[in-house]
N, C-alpha and C positions, 0 to 999 in steps of 0.2 A: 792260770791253770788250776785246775782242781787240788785241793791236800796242799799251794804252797802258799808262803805267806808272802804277804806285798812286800815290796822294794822300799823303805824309808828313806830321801834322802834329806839331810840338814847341811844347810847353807849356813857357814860361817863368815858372812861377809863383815870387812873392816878391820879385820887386823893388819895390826901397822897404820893403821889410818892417823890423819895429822891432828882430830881432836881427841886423840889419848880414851880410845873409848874401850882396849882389848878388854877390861875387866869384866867391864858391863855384858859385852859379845860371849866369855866365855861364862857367865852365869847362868845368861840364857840359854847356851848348849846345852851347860851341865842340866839344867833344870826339865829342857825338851828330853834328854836322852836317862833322865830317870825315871819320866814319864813312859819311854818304850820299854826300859828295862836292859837292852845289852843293845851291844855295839860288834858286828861284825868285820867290817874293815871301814878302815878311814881312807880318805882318797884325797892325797894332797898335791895338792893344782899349780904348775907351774908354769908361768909364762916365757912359752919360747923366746920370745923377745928379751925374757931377760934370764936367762938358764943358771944363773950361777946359786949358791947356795948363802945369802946376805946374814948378816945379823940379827934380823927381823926375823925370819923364817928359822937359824937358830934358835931363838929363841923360843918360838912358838915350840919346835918338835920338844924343846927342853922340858917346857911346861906341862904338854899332852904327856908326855913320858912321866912324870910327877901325877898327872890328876890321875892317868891309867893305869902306871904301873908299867915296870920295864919289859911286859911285854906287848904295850903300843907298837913300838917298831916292828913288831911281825905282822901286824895285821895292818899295815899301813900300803898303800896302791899309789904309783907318782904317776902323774898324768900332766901330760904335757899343753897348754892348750896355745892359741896363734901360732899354731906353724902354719908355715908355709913354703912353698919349694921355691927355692933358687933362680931368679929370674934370669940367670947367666944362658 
């Protein structure tokens, strides 16, 4: 549409990954998203299949909360992805 700006989205795939690579993942973020210049919500993905809130995934919000600033968690979207209904 006319006057609005495009949609940016950055895929942070591999965290938690088993070759220990978060560091490198969020350098690259940090690096892409100074290139846009601002961040307007983050959107973090959670697999129905496993809905609980793990160690790993602590972790990570702990971190984005430190590189952001405490107010990451308001501009933060949880989105749930393989669901699926109840074959009962």
């Amino acid at each position: 549409m006319e006057g609005e700006e495009p949609m940016i989205v950055l895929d942070t795939p591999g965290f938690g990954d088993s070759y220990g690579r978060d560091t490198q993942h969020i350098a690259r973020m940090i690096l892409s998203l100074k290139e846009i210049g601002y961040v307007h919500s983050f959107l973090l993905v959670v697999s129905y299949e496993e809905p609980r809130i793990n160690e790993q995934l602590k972790d990570t919000i702990k971190l984005f909360s430190q590189i952001f600033g405490p107010e990451f968690i308001k501009n933060v979207l949880l989105v749930f992805t393989k669901f699926r209904e109840n074959d009962d």
